[in-house]
C-alpha positions, 0 to 999 in steps of 0.5 A: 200792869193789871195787878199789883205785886208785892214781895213779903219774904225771899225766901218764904215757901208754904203759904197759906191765907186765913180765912177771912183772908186778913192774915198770911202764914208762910215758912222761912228759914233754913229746914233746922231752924224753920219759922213760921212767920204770920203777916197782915195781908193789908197795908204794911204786912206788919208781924203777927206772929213768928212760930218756931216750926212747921204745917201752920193752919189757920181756924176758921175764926182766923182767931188760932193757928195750929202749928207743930213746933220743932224742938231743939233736938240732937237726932234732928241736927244730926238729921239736917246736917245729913241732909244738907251734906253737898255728896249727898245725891240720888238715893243717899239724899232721899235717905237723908230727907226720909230720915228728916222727915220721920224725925220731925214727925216723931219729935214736933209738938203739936200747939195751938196758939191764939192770936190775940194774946199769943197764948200756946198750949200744947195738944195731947198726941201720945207718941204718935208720929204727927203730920197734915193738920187741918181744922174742924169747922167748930173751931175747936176741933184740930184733926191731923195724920198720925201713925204709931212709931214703927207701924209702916203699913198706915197712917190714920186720922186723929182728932184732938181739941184743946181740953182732950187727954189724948187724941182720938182716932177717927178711922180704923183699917186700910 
């Protein structure tokens, strides 16, 4: 073989690279229970870290991951179970999953977390609606896609960091 293979997970979906390419995030686990396990990509892939929720994003210092953090929630279970439902096909699946989602949205917490000494910190984001995060190349600013609850008709892009009150929104209109 040219190249050499080797498995990290079964059943892991999601994976991303730091940027200095030492460290590999990827999500595991059922959709109501999903961990987002961080591993070295040299030698024995020991552990870094194991977060309980989605969307992980590395700074680029590779220093902190970003993450929204799944609560443990009624709705949501109620959601899942929805969803996991085995009669449940076509437009009644999709039903299901758009439910899912938009519950996740509502309910995640956004955190930051620093690797070395596995500090978290929430993020302020308001009763916003919060998904795609992706960090500014100051290291310090996170930027994600946010909607106010009930608004259909756009998503906007917020800006927040680690000392904001509340997060900052970056466009305005259509």
């Amino acid at each position: 073989e040219l190249f050499v293979t080797e498995e990290l997970t079964a059943d892991g979906r999601m994976p991303r690279f730091s940027p200095a390419g030492d460290l590999i995030a990827y999500e595991t686990g059922a959709s109501s229970a999903v961990i987002t396990r961080i591993v070295s990509a040299i030698g024995e892939h020991k552990v870094i870290a194991e977060l309980p929720g989605i969307g992980a994003v590395f700074a680029p210092s590779g220093k902190q991951v970003a993450y929204l953090k799944l609560p443990a929630n009624e709705e949501l279970k109620k959601a899942q179970a929805a969803l996991d439902n085995p009669a449940a096909e076509g437009f009644a699946r999709i039903a299901a999953q758009q439910a899912f989602n938009y519950l996740q949205a509502k309910y995640a917490v956004l955190v930051l977390r620093d690797l070395q000494t596995q500090q978290e910190r929430v993020l302020p984001t308001g009763n916003l609606l919060k998904s795609n995060l992706a960090f500014g190349a100051d290291d310090q600013t996170l930027y994600f896609m946010g909607a106010s609850e009930g608004e259909t008709s756009r998503n906007d892009i917020y800006t927040v960091t680690a000392n904001a009150a509340q997060p900052a929104a970056v466009t305005d209109g259509a």
